[in-house]
N, C-alpha and C positions, 0 to 999 in steps of 0.2 A: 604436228611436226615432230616432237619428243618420243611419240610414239612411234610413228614410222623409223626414227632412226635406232629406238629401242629394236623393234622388230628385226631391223635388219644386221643390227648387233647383235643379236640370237642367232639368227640364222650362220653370219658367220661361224660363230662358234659352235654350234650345232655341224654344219659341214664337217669344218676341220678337224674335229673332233669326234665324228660318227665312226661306225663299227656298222659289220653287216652280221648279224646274227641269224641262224635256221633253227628251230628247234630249241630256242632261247632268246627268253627279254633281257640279260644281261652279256653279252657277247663280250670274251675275253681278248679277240685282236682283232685283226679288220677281217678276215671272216671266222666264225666259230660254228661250228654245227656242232649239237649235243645230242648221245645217242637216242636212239630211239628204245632201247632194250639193252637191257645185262645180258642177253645169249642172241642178238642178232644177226651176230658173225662181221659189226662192221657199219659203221654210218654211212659210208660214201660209196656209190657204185659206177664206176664208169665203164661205160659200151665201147667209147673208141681209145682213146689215148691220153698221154698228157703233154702239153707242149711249154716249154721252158724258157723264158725268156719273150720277146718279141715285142711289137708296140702296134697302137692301132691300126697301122699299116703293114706290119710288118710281121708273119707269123714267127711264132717259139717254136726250138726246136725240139722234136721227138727223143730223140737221143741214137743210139744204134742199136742193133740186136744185141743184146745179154748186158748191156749195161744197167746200172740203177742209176736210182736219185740220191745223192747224197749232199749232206749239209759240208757246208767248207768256213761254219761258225756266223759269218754275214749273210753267205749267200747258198748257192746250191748249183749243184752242176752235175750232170751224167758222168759217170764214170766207170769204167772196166773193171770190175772186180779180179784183186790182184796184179795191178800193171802202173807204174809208176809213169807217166808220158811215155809210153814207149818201151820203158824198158819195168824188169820187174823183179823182185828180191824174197828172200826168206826171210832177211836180217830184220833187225828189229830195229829199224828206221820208218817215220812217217813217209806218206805216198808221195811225197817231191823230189822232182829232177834239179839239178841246176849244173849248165855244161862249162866248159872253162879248156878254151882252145890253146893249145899248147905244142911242140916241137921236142920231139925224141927222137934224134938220129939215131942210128945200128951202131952198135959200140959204146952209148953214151956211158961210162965206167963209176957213175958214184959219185965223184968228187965236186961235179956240178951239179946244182939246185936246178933241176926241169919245172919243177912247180914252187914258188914261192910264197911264203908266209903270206905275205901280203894279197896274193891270188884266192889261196885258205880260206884266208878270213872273208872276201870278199863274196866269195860263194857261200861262206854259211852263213854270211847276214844276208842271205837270197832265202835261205830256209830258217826261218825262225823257229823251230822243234826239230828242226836236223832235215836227213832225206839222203840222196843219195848224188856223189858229187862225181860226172862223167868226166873225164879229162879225154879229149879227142884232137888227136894232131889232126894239125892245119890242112894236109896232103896225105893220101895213102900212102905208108911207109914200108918196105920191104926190108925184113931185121934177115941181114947177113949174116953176121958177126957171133962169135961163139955167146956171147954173153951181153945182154943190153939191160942196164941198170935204169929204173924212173925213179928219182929221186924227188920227193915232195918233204918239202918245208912244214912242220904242221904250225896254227896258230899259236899265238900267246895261249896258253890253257884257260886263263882268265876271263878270255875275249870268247871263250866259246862252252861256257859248263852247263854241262847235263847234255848236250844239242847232239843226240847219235847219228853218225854217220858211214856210211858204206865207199868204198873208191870204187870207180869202174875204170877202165882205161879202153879205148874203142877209135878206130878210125874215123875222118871226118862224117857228116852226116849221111848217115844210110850205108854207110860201108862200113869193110872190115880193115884193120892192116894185115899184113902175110909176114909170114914166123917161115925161116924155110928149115930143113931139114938138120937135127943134129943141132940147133940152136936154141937160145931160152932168151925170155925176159923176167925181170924183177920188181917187183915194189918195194922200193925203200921210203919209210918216213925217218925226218929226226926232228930234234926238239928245239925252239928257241929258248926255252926255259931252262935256268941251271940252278941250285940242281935238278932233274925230273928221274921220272920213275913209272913204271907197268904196271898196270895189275890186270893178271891176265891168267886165262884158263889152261893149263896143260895139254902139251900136245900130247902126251901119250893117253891113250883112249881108257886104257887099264885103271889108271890113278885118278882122273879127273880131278884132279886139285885144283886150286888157285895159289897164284904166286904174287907176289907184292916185291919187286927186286929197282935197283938202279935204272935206268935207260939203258939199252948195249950203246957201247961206246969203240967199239970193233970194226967202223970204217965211218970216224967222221960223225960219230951217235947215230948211226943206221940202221933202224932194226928193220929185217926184213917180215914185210907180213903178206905176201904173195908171191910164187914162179911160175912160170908156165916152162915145158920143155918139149919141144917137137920133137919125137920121134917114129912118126911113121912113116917116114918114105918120102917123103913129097912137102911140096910146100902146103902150109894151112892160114885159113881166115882166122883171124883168132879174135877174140874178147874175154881180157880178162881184169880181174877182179878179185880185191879183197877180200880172204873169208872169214872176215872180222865184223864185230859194229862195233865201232871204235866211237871212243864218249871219254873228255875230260871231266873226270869227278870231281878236283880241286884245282887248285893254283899250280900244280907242280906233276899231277899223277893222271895217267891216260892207261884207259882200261880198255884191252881187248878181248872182247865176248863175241856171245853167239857163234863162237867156233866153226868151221862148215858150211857158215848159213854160205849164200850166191846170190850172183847179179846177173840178170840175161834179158837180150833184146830179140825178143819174139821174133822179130822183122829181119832178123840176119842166122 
């Protein structure tokens, strides 16, 4: 009797504890295949495909044309090279979306907060390494009005350092908003932290310097870092976007780089 329950106390642990090896008696994770050759071009050859995910019932999926496989640290998952959910960037932000529905009427002047701190921060504990943060009114919006200001609140600097981030600004899902003729919008951020301060690359293209200065304090600590201005005749779809990657470095100082970079949604 000693033995048989010996036995099958082996066997558990034998089970739970197995590895599937090819081409090796000490197999390093549950399956290991070890080359066959230093110039064979390659241990594993598959004829049809790979499928990802699924359960005994239930097949994994292929992925789509021109996607790969990539690790996401846990796990892995097909993904578009170059395309962030949808939408897709130059900046130097890791490949996550996180959206954050929000109300900008035509004329909104500055002095009110559209996006709030508290909204900020809520979006980028969505992205633990940063990504790129969509702010998308609620209703397609038609900007009349000479001038329409989006005013975001940015975090405590503390609550979010090192974490790069891109703004988009875009109609609700799948749409654009319309900019009509002779009209602009803007992005303003300002700071809950006092004192704060820029470090930021030169707009003039000649000098390329960096600057280390105050916050502007020029409508309310508003620094603008985006406009758009229609003028070609007609009303247009628009999406736009930050051409910053915008990264708190300290307790007090936000740095805008990557100059130029852009954010665009394939699908519009």
């Amino acid at each position: 009797m000693k033995r048989c329950l010996t036995i099958i106390a082996l066997l558990i642990v034998v089970i739970g504890y197995s590895q599937v090896g090819i081409g090796t008696v000490d197999p390093k994770s549950d399956l290991h295949i070890v080359k066959t050759a230093d110039n064979d071009g390659g241990s594993i050859q598959i004829d049809g495909g790979i499928r990802l995910g699924g359960t005994e019932s239930v097949q994994g999926s292929k992925g789509k044309v021109g996607q790969v496989l990539m690790s996401t640290g846990s796990t892995a998952e097909w993904v578009t090279i170059g395309k962030f959910d949808g939408y897709f960037s130059d900046c130097a932000v890791p490949n996550k979306v996180i959206y954050v529905n929000i109300d900008l009427p035509s004329g909104s002047n500055g002095n009110q907060v559209n996006v709030t701190s508290s909204q900020m921060t809520n979006a980028l504990n969505s992205l633990p390494d940063g990504g790129i943060v969509v702010l998308r009114t609620n209703n397609i919006t038609t900007y009349t009005d000479a001038t329409t200001r989006l005013t975001i609140e940015l975090p405590k600097a503390v609550n979010v350092l090192n974490k790069p981030f891109a703004i988009a600004f875009d109609g609700p899902n799948s749409t654009n908003n319309i900019l009509n003729n002779n009209k602009s919008i803007e992005i303003l951020v300002k700071t809950t932290d006092d004192p704060s301060y820029v470090y930021e690359l030169s707009t003039v293209s000649s000098t390329r310097k960096f600057f280390i200065k105050s916050f502007p304090d020029n409508n309310n600590n508003d620094y603008k870092i985006s406009e758009i201005e229609n003028n070609s005749g007609r009303a247009q779809h628009i999406l736009l976007f930050n051409s910053y990657t915008i990264k708190a470095i300290n307790s007090n100082t936000w740095s805008f780089t990557t100059r130029d970079c852009y954010v665009q949604n394939p699908s519009n």
